[in-house]
C-alpha positions in Angstrom: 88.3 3.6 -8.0 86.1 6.6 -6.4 84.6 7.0 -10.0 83.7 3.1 -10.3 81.7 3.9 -6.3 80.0 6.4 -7.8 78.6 4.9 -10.8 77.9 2.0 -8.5 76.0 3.7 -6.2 74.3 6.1 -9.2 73.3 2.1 -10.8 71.8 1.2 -7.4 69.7 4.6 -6.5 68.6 4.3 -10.2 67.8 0.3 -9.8 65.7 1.3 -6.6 63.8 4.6 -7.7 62.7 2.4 -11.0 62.0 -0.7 -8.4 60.1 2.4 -6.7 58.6 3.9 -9.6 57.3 0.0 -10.8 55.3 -0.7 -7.9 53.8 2.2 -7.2 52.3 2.3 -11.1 51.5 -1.4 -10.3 49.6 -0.4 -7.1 48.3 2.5 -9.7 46.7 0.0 -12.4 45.6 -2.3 -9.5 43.6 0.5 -8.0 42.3 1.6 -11.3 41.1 -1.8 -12.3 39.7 -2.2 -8.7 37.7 1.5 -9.4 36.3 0.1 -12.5 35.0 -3.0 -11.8 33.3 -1.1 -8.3 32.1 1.6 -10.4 30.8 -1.5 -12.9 29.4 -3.7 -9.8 27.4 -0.8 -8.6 26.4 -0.2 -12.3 26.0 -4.1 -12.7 23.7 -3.8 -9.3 21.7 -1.0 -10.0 21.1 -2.3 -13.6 19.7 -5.4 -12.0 17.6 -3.8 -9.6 16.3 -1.6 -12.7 16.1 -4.1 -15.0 14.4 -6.4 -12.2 11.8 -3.6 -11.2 11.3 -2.0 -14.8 7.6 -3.8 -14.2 5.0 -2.8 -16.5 1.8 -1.5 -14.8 -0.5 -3.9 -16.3 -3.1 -3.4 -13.7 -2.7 -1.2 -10.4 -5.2 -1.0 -7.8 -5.9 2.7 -6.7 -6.8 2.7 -3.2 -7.7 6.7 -3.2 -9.4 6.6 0.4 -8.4 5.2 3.6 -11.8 5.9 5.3 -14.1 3.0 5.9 -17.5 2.7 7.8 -16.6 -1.0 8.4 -14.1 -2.4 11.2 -12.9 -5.9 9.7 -10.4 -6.6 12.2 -8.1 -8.2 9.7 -8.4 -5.0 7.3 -4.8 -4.8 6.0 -5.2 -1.3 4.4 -6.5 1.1 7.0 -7.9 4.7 8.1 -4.2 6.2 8.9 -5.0 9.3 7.0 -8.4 11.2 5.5 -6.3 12.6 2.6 -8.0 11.9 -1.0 -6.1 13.3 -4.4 -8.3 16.2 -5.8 -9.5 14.7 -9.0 -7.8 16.5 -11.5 -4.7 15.5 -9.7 -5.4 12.1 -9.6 -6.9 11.9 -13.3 -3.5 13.2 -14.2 -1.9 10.3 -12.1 -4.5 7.8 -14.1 -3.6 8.8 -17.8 0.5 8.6 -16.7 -0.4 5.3 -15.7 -2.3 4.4 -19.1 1.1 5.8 -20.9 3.1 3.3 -19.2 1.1 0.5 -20.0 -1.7 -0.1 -17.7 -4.8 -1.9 -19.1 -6.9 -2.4 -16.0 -7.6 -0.2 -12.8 -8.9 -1.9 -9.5 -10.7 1.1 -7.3 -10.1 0.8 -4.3 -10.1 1.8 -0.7 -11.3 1.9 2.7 -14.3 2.0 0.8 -14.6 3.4 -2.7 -18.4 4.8 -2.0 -18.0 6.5 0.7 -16.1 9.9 -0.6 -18.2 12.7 -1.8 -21.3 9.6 -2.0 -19.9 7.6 -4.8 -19.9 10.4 -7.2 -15.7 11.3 -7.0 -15.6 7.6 -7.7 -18.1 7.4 -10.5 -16.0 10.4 -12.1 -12.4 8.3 -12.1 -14.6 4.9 -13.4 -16.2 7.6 -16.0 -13.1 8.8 -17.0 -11.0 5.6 -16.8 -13.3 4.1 -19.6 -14.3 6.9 -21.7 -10.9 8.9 -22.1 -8.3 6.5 -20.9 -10.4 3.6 -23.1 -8.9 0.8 -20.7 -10.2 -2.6 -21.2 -10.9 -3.3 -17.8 -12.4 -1.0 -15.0 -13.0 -2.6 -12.2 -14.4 -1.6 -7.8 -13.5 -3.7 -4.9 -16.7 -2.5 -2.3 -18.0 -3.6 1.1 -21.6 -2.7 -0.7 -22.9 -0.9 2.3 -22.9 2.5 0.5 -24.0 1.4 -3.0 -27.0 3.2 -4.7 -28.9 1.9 -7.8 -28.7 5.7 -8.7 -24.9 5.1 -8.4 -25.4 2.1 -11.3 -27.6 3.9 -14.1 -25.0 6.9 -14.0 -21.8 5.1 -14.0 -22.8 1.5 -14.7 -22.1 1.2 -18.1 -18.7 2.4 -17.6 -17.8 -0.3 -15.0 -16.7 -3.7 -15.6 -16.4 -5.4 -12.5 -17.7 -5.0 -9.5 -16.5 -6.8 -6.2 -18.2 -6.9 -3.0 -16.9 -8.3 -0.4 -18.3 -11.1 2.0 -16.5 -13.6 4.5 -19.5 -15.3 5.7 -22.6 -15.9 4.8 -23.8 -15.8 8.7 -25.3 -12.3 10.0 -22.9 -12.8 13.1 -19.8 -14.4 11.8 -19.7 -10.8 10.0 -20.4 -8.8 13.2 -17.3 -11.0 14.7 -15.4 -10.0 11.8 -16.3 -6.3 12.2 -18.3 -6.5 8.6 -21.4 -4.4 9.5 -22.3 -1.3 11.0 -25.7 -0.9 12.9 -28.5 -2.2 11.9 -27.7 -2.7 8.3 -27.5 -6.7 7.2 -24.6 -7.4 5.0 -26.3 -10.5 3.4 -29.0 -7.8 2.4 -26.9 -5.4 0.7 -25.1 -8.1 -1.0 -28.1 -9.5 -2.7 -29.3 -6.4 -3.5 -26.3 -5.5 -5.3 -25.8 -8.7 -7.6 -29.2 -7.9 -8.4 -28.4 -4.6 -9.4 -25.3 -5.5 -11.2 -27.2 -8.1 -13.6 -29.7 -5.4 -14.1 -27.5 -3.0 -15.4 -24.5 -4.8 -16.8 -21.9 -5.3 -14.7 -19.7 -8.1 -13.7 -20.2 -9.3 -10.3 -17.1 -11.2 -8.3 -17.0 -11.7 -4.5 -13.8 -11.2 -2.6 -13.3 -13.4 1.0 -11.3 -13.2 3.7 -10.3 -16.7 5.4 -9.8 -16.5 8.5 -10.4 -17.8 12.2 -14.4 -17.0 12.3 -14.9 -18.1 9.0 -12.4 -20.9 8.1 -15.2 -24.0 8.9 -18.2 -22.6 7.5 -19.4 -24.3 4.3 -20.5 -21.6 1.4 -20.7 -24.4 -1.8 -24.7 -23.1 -1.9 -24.5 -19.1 -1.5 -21.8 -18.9 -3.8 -23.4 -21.2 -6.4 -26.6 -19.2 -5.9 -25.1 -15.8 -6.6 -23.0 -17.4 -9.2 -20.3 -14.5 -9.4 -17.8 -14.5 -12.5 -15.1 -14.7 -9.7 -14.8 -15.7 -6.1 -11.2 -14.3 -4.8 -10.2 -16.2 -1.6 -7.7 -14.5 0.8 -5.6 -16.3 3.5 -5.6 -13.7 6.1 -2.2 -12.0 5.9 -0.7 -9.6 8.3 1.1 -6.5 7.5 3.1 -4.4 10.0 1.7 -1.0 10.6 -1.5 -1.6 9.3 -3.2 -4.8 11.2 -0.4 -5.7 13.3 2.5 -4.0 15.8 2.4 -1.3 18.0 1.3 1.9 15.4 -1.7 -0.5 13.6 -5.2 0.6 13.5 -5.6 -3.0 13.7 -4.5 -6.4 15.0 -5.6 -9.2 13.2 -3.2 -11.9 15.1 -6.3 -13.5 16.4 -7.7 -13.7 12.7 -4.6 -15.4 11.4 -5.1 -19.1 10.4 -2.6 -22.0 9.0 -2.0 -23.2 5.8 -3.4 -26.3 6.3 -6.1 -24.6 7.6 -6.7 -22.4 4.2 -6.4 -25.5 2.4 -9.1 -27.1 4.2 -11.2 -24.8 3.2 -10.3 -24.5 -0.4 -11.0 -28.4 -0.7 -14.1 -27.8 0.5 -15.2 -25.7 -1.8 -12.8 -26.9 -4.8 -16.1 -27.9 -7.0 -16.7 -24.0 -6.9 -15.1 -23.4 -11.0 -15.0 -19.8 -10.1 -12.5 -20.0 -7.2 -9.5 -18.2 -7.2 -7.6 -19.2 -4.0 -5.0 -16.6 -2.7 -2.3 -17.9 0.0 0.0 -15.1 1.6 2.9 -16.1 -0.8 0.6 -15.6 -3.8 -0.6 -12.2 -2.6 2.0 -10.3 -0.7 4.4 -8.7 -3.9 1.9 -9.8 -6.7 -0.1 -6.9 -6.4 0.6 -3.4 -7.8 -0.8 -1.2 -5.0 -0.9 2.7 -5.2 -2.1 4.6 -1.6 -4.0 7.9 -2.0 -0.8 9.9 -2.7 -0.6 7.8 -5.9 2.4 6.1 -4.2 3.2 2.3 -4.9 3.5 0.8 -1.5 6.2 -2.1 -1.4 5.7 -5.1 1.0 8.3 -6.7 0.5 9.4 -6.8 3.8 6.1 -7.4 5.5 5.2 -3.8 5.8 4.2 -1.4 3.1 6.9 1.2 2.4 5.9 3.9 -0.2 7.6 5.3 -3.1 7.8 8.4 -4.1 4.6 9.8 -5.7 4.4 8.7 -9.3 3.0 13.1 -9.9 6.2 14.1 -8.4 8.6 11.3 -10.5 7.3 9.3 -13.3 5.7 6.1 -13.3 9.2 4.5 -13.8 11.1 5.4 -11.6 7.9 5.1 -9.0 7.5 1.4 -9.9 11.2 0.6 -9.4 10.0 0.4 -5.5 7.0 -1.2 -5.5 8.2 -4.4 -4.9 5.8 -5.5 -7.4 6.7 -9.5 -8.0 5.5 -9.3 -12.0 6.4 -13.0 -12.5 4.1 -14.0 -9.0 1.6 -11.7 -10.5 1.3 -13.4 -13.8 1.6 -17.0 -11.9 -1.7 -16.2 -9.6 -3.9 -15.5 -12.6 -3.5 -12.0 -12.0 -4.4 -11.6 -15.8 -7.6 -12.6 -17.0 -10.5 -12.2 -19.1 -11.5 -8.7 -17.7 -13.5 -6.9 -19.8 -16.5 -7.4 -19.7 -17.3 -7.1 -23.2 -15.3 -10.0 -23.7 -16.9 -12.0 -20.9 -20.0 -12.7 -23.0 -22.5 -13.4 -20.1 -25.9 -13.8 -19.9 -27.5 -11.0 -18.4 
């Protein structure tokens, strides 16, 4: 009888350590299976996120300077900093660029001209065309600082040249903070599209729409200057830069509606050369690199910087850019931008 106890009790601590035993591998494989598929989420995610961001720098825009002699009040990239890449540097930055695939560079700033009188500028467009070989070189300018000196050394290496002009009034510009002294904008813009067909360059025009400018009618000035492209902004606002408490500027009172923009497009929509630009088009669709050849993503309404494409790779750079390829592609972003494929009529 004692023995049969014993082995009953034996059966039963055996029974319960296995019972035991059971569970606790169960809660083992649970908890492996649960590691894996976390471990494969987060590789899942950040697959996504590189497979989503693996852009192609098809065409950047190189804002190298900060410093302007203009004070747009809407100016949504602005004098935060004096710093400019020493060129070798930012030559350096250019060719890893061309290696990952760009085929156009947008110079940009501030304004371009104003560093080192155009010639630090002039050396980047030189070297962009002549070493790099990219199809498409092109300068967004407020053509204050322009020189015809600046055109027969650098010219022929330029494709495309953009000035830009939000009114075709002397003092709708002064509202805007377009001038500076005496100088007339109008004047300067005329004498560079002159300049321009003389020594063949593109010429495109780049506006602003905005409160001070959103009625005015500019079917006749645009038609006369007859520019390969005119880019149309809505005025968009970016934290830290022309809006909130740390901006340079605050372009709240520039801001106009939707409707409002589209007013003004119909106005001009006989204009063939027109390429509006609504906030949602432009806010992700451009690839935008400050002067520490960083991409700055505004994603979230402000522009947050990467790390420095010099200090890790284009690739991993891009990853944080924000950059909305399929937006990019959507707006026209790529077009017939060389300007040896433009065929015009000098």
């Amino acid at each position: 009888m004692y023995v049969v106890i014993c082995i009953r009790l034996l059966l039963q601590v055996c029974i319960d350590w296995v019972g035991e035993l059971s569970l606790w591998l169960m809660k083992f494989r649970a908890l492996g299976k649960y590691g894996n598929w976390e471990r494969g989420r987060q590789r899942v995610k950040r697959g996504e996120k590189s497979s989503a961001w693996a852009a192609t720098p098809t065409s950047v825009n190189y804002h190298f300077t900060r410093q302007c002699n203009y004070k747009c009040g809407f100016c949504f990239h602005t004098a935060k900093t004096s710093f400019v890449m020493p060129l070798e540097e930012a030559k350096k930055g250019l060719k890893m660029l061309k290696e990952a695939g760009m085929e156009k560079i947008n110079f940009s700033g501030g304004e371009p001209f104003l560093h080192n009188r155009g010639e630090f500028l002039g050396k980047l467009v030189q070297y962009c065309k002549q070493e790099l070989k990219l199809p498409s070189v092109s300068v967004v300018s407020n053509g204050s600082r322009i020189t015809e000196k600046w055109f027969k050394n650098y010219g022929k290496d330029l494709d495309i040249l953009a000035v830009s002009c939000d009114s075709f009034e002397e003092d709708t510009n002064r509202l805007i903070g377009r001038g500076q002294g005496n100088k007339n904008h109008i004047e300067n813009l005329l004498k560079v599209r002159t300049w321009c067909k003389d020594y063949k360059v593109a010429f495109k025009i780049n506006s602003v729409c905005n409160i001070f400018n959103v009625e005015e009618d500019m079917n006749e000035q645009i038609r006369m200057l007859n520019p390969v492209r005119w880019k149309v902004f809505q005025c968009l606002l970016i934290e830290g830069e022309n809006a909130g408490e740390e901006a340079l500027r605050h372009a709240e009172t520039f801001v106009i509606s939707s409707e409002a923009f589209q007013r003004f497009l119909e106005r001009h929509k006989e204009i063939k050369c027109l390429v509006p630009e609504s906030n949602e088009k432009m806010r992700d669709s451009y690839l935008i690199l400050d002067e520490y050849m960083r991409f700055l993503d505004c994603t979230q309404g402000r522009k947050d910087p990467s790390k420095s494409i010099l200090d890790v790779g284009v690739e991993d750079a891009i990853k944080f850019s924000g950059f909305d390829e399929k937006m990019f592609f959507k707006r026209g972003g790529k077009y017939v931008w060389s300007k040896a494929d433009m065929h015009l009529e000098w």
